[in-house]
TORKOL-4160 file (C-alpha; in steps of 0.2 Angstrom, whole numbers, padded with zeros to 4 digits, m for minus):
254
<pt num="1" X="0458" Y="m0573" Z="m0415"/>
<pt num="2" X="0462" Y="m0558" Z="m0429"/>
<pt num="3" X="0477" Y="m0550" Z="m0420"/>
<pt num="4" X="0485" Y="m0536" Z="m0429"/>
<pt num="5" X="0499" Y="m0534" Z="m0413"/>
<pt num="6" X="0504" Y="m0543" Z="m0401"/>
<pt num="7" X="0520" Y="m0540" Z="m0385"/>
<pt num="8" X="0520" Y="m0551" Z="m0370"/>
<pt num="9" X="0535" Y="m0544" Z="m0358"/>
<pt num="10" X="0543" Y="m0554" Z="m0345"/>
<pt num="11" X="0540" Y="m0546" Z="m0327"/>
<pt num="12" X="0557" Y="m0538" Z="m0325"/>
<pt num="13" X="0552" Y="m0528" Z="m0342"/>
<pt num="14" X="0535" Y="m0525" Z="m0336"/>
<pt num="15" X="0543" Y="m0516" Z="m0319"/>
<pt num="16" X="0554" Y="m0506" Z="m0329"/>
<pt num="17" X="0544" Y="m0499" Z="m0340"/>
<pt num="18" X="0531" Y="m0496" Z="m0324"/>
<pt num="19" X="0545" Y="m0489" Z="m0315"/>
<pt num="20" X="0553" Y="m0479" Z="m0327"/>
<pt num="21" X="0534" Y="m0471" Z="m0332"/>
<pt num="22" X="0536" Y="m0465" Z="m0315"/>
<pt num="23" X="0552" Y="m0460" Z="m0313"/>
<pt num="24" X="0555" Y="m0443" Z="m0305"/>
<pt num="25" X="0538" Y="m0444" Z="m0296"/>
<pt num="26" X="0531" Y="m0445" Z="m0279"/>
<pt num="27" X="0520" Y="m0461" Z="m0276"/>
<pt num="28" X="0504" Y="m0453" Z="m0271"/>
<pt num="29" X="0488" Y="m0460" Z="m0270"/>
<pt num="30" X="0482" Y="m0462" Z="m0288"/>
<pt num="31" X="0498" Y="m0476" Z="m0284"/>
<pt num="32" X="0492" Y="m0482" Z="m0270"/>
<pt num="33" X="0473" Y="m0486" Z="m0278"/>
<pt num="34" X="0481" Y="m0491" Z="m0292"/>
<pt num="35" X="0492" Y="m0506" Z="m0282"/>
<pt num="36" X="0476" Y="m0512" Z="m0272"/>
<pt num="37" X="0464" Y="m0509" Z="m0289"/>
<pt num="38" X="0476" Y="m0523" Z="m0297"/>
<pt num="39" X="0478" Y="m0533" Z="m0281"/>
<pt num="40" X="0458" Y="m0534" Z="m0282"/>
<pt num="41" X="0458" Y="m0541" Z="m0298"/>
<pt num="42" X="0469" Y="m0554" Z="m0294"/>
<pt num="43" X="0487" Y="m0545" Z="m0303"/>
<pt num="44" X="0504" Y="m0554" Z="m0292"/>
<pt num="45" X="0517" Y="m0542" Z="m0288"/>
<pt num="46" X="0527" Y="m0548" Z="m0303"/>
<pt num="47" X="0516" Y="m0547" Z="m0318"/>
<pt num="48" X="0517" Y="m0549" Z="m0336"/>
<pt num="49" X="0510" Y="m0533" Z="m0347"/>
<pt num="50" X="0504" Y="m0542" Z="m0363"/>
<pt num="51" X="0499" Y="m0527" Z="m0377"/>
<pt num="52" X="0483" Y="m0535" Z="m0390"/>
<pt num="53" X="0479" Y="m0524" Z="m0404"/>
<pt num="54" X="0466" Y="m0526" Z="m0417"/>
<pt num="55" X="0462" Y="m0519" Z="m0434"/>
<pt num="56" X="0448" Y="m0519" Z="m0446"/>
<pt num="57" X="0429" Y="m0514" Z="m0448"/>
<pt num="58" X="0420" Y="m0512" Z="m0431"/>
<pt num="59" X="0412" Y="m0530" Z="m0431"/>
<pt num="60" X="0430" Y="m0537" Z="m0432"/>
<pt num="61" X="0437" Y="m0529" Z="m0419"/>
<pt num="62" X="0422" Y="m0533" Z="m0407"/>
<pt num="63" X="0423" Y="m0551" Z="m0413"/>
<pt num="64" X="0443" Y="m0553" Z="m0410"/>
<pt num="65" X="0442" Y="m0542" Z="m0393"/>
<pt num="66" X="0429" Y="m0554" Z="m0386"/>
<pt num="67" X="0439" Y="m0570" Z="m0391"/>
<pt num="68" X="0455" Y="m0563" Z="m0383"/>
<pt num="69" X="0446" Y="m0558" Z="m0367"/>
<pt num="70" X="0436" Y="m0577" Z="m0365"/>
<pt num="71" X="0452" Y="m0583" Z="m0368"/>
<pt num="72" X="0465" Y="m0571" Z="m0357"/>
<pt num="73" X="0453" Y="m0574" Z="m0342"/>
<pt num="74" X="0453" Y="m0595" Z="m0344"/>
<pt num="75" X="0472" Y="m0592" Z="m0342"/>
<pt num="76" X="0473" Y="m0581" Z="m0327"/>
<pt num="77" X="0474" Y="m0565" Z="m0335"/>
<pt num="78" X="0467" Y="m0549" Z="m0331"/>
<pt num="79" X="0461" Y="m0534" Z="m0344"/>
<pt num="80" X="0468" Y="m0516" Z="m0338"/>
<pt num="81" X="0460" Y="m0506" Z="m0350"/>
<pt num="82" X="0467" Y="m0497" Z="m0368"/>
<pt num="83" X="0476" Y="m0485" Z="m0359"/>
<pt num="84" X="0493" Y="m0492" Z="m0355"/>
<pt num="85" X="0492" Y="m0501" Z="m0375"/>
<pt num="86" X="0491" Y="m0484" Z="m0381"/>
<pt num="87" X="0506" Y="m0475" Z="m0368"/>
<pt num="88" X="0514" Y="m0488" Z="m0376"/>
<pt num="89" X="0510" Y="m0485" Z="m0394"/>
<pt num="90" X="0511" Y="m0467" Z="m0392"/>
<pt num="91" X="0528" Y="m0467" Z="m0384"/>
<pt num="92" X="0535" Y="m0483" Z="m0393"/>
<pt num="93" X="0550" Y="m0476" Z="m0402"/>
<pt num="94" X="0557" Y="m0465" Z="m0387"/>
<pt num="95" X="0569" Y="m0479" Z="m0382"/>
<pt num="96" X="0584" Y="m0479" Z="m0393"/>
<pt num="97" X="0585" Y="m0460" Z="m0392"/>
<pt num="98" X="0590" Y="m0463" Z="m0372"/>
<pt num="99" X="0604" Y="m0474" Z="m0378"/>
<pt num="100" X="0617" Y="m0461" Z="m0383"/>
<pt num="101" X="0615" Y="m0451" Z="m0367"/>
<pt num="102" X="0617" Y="m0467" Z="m0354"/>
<pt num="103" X="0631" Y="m0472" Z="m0365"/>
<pt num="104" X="0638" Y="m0455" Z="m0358"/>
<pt num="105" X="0635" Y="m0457" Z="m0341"/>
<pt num="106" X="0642" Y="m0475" Z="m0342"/>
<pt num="107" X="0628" Y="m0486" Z="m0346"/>
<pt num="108" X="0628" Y="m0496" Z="m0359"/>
<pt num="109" X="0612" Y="m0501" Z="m0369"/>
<pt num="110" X="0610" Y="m0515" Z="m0381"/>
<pt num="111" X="0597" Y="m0526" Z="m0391"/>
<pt num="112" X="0597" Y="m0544" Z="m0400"/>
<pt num="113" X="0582" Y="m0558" Z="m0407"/>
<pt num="114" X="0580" Y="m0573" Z="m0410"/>
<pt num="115" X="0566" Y="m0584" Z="m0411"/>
<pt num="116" X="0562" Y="m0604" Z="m0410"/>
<pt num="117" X="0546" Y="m0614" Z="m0411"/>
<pt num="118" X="0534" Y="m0613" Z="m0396"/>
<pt num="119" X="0538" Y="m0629" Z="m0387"/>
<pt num="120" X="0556" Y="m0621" Z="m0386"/>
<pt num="121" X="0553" Y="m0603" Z="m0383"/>
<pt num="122" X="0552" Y="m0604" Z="m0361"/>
<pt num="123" X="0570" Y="m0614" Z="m0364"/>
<pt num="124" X="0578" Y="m0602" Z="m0376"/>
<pt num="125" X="0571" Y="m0587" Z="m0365"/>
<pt num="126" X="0577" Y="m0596" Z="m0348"/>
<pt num="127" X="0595" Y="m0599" Z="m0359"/>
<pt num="128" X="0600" Y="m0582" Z="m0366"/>
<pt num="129" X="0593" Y="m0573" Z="m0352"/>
<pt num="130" X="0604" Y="m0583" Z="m0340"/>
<pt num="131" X="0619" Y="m0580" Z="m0354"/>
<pt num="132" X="0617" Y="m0562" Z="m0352"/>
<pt num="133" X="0614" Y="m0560" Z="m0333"/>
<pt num="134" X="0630" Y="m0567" Z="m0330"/>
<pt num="135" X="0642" Y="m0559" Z="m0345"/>
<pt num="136" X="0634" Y="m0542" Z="m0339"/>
<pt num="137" X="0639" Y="m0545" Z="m0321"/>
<pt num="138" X="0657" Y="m0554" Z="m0328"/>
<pt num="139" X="0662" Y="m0540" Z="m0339"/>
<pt num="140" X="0657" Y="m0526" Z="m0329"/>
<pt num="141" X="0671" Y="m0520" Z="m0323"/>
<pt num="142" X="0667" Y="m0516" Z="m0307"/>
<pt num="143" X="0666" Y="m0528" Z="m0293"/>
<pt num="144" X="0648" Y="m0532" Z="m0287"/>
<pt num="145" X="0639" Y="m0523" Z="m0302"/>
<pt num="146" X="0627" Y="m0531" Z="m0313"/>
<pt num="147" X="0618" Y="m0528" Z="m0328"/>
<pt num="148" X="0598" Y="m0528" Z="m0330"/>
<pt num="149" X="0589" Y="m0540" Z="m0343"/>
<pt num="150" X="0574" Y="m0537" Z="m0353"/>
<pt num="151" X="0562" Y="m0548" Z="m0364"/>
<pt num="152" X="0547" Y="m0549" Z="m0372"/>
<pt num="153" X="0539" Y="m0557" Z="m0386"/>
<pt num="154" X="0537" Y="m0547" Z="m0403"/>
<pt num="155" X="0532" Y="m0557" Z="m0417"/>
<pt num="156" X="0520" Y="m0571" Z="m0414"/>
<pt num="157" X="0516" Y="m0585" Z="m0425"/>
<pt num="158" X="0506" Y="m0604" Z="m0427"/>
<pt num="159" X="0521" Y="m0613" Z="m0425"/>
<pt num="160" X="0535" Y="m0599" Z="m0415"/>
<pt num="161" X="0539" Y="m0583" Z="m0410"/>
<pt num="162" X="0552" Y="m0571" Z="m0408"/>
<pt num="163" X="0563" Y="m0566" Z="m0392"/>
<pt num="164" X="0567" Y="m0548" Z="m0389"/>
<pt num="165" X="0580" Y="m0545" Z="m0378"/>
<pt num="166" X="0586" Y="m0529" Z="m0371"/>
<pt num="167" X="0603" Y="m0528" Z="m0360"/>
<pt num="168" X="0610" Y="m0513" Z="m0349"/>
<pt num="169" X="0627" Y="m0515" Z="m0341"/>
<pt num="170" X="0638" Y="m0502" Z="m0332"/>
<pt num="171" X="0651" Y="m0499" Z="m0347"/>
<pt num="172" X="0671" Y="m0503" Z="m0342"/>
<pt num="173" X="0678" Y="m0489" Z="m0351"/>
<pt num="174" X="0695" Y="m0496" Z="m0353"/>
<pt num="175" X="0689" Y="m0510" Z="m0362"/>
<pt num="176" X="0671" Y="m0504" Z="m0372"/>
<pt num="177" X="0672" Y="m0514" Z="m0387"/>
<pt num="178" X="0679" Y="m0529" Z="m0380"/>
<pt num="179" X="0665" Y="m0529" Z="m0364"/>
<pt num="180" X="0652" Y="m0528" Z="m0379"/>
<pt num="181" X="0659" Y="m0543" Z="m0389"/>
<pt num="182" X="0658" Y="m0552" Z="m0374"/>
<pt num="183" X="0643" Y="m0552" Z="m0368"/>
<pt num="184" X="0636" Y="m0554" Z="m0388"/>
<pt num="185" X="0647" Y="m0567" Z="m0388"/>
<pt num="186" X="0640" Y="m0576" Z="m0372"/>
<pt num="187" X="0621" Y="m0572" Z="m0378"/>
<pt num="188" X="0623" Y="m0578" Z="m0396"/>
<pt num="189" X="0634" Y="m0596" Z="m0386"/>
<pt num="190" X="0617" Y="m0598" Z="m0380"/>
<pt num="191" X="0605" Y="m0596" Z="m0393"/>
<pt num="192" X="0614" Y="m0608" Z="m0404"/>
<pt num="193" X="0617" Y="m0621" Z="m0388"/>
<pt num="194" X="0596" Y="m0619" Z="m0385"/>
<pt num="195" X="0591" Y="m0621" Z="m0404"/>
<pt num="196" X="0586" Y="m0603" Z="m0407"/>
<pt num="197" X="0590" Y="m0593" Z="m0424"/>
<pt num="198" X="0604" Y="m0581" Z="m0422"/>
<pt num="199" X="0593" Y="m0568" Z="m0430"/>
<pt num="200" X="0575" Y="m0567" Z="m0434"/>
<pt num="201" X="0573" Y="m0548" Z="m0441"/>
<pt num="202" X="0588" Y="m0537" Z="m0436"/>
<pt num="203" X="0599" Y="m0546" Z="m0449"/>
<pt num="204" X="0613" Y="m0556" Z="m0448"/>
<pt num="205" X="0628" Y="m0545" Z="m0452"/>
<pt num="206" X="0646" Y="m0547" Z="m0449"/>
<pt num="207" X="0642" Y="m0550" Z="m0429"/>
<pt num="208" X="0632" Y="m0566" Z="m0432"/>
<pt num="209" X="0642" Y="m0573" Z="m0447"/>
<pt num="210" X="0649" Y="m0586" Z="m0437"/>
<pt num="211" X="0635" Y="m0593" Z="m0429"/>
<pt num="212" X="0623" Y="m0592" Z="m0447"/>
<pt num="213" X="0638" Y="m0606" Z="m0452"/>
<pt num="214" X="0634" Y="m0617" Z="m0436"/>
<pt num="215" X="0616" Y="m0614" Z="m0439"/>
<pt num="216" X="0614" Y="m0617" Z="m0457"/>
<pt num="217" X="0626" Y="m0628" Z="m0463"/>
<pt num="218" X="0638" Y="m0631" Z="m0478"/>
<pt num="219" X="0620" Y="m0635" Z="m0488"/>
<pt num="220" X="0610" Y="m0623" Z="m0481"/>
<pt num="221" X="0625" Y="m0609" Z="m0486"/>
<pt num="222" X="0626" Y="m0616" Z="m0504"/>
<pt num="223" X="0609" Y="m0614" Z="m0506"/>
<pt num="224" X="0611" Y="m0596" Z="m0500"/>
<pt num="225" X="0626" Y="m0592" Z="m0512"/>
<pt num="226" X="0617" Y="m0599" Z="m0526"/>
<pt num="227" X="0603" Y="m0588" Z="m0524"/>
<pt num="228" X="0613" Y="m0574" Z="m0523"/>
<pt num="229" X="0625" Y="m0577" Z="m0539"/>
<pt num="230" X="0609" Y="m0581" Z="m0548"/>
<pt num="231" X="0602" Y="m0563" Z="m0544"/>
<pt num="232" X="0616" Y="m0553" Z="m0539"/>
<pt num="233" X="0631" Y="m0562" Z="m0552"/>
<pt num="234" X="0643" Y="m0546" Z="m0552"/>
<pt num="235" X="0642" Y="m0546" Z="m0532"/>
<pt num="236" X="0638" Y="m0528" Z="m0528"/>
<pt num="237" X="0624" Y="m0533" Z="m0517"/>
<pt num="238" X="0634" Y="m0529" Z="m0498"/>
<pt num="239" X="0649" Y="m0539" Z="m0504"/>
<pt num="240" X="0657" Y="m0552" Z="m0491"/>
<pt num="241" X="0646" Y="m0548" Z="m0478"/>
<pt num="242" X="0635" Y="m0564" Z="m0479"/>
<pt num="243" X="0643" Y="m0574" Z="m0490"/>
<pt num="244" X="0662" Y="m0575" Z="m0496"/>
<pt num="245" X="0668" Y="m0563" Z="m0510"/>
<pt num="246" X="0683" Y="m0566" Z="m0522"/>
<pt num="247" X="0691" Y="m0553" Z="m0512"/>
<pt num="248" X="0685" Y="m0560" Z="m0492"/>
<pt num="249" X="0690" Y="m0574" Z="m0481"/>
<pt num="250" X="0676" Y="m0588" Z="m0479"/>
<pt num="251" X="0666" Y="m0588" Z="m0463"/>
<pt num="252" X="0672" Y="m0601" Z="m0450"/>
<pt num="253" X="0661" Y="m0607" Z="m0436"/>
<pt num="254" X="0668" Y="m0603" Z="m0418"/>
């Protein structure tokens, strides 16, 4: 099927997003038809909002619209239409900018990926989502609170994918950096112990440094090192960030 996009959310993302659409609002009956409307054609109470987009000349898009419909329906799914795809599209980038302002009513916001093959991916979803459910609820500060976990899939291919995950935790202001590391630490614990990647697109950085050396190897790192003195010899290329620099300490693994 000629897919240009593809994002399958988990059902606690697909609630969020459907609650938070309608946040501030009374439930009138536009909602009401709406519940029995997707009740009728066969939509559980906890659904998963999968977003297809297609590109191209007319005749393709037809063609890769019908496949995914013959084969969405032989798998339980159910078409809603273009419109929630193009809320989505249209209102994709407003997330980050609510990060800042939750952060100042004391919730905190954060994201991480991975990715693993397909025969792993329910494992490693089950794994760090578990992981981060319960370093939320550890770290929060408060007794009884918890923190809310999010997922989908972002990046599809023939042999994997990638797992998006976002986490929002009530912040312990006596200790902010040290409630973040913790939970990163507990999330990234379990995407090494699974057999994901620490990072599939957002980098690796100084945050994952010590899981690339689990996850790579004393080969796999030489190889990296040798690529880079070969075309970055002087070393002014984000120096010791990735690999050691005359002037850093050697990653160690945790």
């Amino acid at each position: 099927v000629p897919v240009a996009t593809m994002r399958l959310s988990d059902p606690d993302e697909t609630h969020f997003y459907q609650a938070f659409a309608r946040a501030g609002l009374k439930a009138g009956w536009k909602d009401a038809l709406q519940a029995s409307a997707l009740s009728l054609m066969g939509v559980g109470p906890r659904p998963c909002a999968l977003i297809i987009g297609f590109e191209g000349e007319r005749d393709s898009v037809h063609f890769g619209l019908m496949q995914a419909s013959i084969r969405l329906r032989r798998f339980g799914g159910t078409a809603v239409g273009a419109g929630p795809a193009l809320r989505w599209y249209a209102q994709r980038f407003h997330g980050p900018y609510l990060r800042d302002p939750l952060m100042d009513r004391g919730v905190g916001v954060d994201t991480l990926e991975t990715a693993t093959h397909w025969s792993n991916i329910s494992n490693l979803y089950q794994a760090v989502r578990r992981a981060l459910m319960r370093a939320c609820s550890e770290h929060a500060g408060i007794p009884g609170a918890r923190g809310l976990v999010l997922a989908h899939i972002s990046h599809s291919y023939p042999d994997g994918a990638s797992l998006y995950f976002t986490f929002i935790f009530p912040r312990d202001l006596t200790r902010e950096i040290a409630q973040w590391q913790a939970i990163k630490h507990a999330a990234s614990e379990a995407i090494a112990a699974a057999g994901g990647t620490i990072s599939h697109h957002h980098g690796v950085g100084e945050d994952h440094l010590p899981w690339l050396v689990k996850e790579k190897g004393a080969l796999g790192l030489a190889v990296l090192e040798a690529v880079k003195n070969r075309l970055d010899p002087k070393g002014i290329m984000n120096p010791g960030k990735l690999l050691a620099s005359p002037n850093s300490r050697p990653p160690t693994a945790v």
